[in-house]
C-alpha positions as semicolon CSV with decimal commas, in nm:
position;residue;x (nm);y (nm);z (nm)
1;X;-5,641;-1,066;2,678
2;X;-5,356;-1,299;2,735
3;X;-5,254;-1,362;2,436
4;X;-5,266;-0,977;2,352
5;X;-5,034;-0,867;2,671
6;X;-4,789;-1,188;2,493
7;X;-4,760;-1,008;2,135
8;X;-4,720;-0,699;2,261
9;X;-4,400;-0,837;2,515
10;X;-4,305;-1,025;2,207
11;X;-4,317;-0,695;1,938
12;X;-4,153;-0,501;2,245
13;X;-3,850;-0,756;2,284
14;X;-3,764;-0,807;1,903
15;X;-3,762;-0,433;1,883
16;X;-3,515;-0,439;2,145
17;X;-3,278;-0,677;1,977
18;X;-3,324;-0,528;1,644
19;X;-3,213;-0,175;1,823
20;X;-2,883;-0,376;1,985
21;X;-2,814;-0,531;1,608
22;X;-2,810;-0,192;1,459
23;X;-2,626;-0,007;1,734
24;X;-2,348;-0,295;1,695
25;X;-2,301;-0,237;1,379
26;X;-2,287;0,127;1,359
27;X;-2,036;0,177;1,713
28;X;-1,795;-0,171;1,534
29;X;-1,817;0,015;1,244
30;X;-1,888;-0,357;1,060
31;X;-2,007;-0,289;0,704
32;X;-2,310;-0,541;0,596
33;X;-2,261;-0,444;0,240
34;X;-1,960;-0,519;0,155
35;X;-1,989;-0,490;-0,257
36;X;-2,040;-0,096;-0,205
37;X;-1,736;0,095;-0,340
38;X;-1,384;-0,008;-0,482
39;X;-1,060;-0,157;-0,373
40;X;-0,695;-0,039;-0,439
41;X;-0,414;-0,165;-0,271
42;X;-0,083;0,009;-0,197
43;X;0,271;-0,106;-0,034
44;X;0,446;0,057;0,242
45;X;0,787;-0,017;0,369
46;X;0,644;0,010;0,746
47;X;0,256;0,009;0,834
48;X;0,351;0,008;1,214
49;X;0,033;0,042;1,422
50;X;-0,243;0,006;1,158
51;X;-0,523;-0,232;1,196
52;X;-0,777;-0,339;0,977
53;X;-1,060;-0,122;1,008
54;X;-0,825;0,170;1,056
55;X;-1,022;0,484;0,848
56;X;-0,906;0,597;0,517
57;X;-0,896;0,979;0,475
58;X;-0,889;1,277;0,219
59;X;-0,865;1,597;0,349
60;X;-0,977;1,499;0,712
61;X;-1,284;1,343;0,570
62;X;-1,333;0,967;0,605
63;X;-1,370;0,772;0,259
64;X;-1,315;0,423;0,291
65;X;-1,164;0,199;0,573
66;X;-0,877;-0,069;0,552
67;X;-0,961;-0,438;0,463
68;X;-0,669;-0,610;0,480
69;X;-0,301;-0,569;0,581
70;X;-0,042;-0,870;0,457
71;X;0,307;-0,928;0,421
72;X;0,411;-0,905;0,054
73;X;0,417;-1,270;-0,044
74;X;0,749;-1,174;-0,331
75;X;1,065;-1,212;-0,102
76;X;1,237;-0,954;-0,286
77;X;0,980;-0,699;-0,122
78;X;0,994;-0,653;0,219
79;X;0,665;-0,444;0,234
80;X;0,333;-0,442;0,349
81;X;0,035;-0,474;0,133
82;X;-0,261;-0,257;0,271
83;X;-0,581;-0,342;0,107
84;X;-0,844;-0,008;0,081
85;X;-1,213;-0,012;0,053
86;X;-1,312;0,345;-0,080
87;X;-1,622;0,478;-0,165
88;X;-1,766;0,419;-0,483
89;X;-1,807;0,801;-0,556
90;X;-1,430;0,855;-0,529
91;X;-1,204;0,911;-0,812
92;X;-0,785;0,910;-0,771
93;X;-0,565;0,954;-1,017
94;X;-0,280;0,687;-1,112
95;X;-0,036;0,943;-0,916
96;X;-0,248;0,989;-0,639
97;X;-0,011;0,935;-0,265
98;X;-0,155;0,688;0,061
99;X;0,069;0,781;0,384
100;X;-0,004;0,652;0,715
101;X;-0,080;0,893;0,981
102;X;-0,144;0,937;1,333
103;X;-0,434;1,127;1,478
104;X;-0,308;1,318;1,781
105;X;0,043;1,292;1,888
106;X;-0,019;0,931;2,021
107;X;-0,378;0,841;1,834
108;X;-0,478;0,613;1,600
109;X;-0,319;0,510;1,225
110;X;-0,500;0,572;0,950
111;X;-0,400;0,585;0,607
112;X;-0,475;0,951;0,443
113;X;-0,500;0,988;0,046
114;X;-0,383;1,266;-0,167
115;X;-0,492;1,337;-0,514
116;X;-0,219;1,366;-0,770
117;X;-0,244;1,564;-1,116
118;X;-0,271;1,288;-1,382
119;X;-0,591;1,211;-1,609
120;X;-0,584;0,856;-1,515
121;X;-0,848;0,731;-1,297
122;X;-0,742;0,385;-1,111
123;X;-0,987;0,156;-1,129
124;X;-1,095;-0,141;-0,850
125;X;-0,819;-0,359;-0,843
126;X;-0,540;-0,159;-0,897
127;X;-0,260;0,012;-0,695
128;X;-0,138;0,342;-0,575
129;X;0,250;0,349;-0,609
130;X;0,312;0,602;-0,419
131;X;0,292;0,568;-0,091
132;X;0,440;0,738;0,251
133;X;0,529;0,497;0,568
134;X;0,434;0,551;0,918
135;X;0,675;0,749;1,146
136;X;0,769;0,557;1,421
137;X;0,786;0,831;1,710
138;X;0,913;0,574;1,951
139;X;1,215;0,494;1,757
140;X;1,280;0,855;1,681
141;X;1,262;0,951;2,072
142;X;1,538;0,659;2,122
143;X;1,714;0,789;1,878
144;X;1,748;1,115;2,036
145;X;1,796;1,040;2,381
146;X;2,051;0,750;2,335
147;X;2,276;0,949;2,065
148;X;2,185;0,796;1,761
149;X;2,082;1,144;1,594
150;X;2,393;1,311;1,388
């Protein structure tokens, strides 16, 4: 009888943790499975206020997440280097646009795709050239209110 009450505190508990190991990964938004989907990368003159694990976008709809944001290492760039995760499913075109925008007047960055009109698919691996940097309202309100705006 003992050792029945012990299993079933036992099944109960690692139920438990296995519920808290899920629910951490879903609210962190960590991915386990990191092989699913595709990688592009894309440079922007200014990624001001994006993180890694910011969402990636098309047409409001979430379809990847950034991976990795680095300082070009070529000295004759001064850009950043924001490396995308998509979905696997996803297809851009070679002319297809990244910008970084805000959600909400004072939300969080996240970079937002737009298809362009070409017939050639990027594959992993490869880049999106053209690309749209984050506004930086803060410098645009001192801009205003100290005179800088002509």
């Amino acid at each position: 009888m003992n050792s029945a009450r012990e299993t079933a505190v036992g099944l109960f508990v690692l139920l438990g943790l296995l519920c808290v190991a899920y629910l951490t990964v879903k609210l962190g938004k960590m991915e386990l499975f990191s092989s699913q989907g595709f990688e592009l990368v894309a440079r922007f003159d200014s990624v001001s206020g994006l993180r890694v694990g910011a969402d990636v976008e098309m047409s409001g709809v979430p379809v990847g997440r950034v991976v990795d944001i680095r300082l070009d290492p070529d000295p004759l760039r001064n850009q950043a280097v924001v490396r995308l995760r998509l979905n696997k499913d996803l297809q851009l075109s070679d002319d297809s646009m990244a910008s970084v925008r805000t959600s909400g007047l004072i939300g969080d960055k996240y970079v937002s795709l737009s298809r362009g009109g070409s017939d050639q698919i990027l594959s992993s691996g490869g880049a999106i050239t053209e690309t749209e940097s984050a506004v930086d309202l803060g410098a645009l309100i001192s801009k205003y209110a100290f005179g800088g705006v002509k």
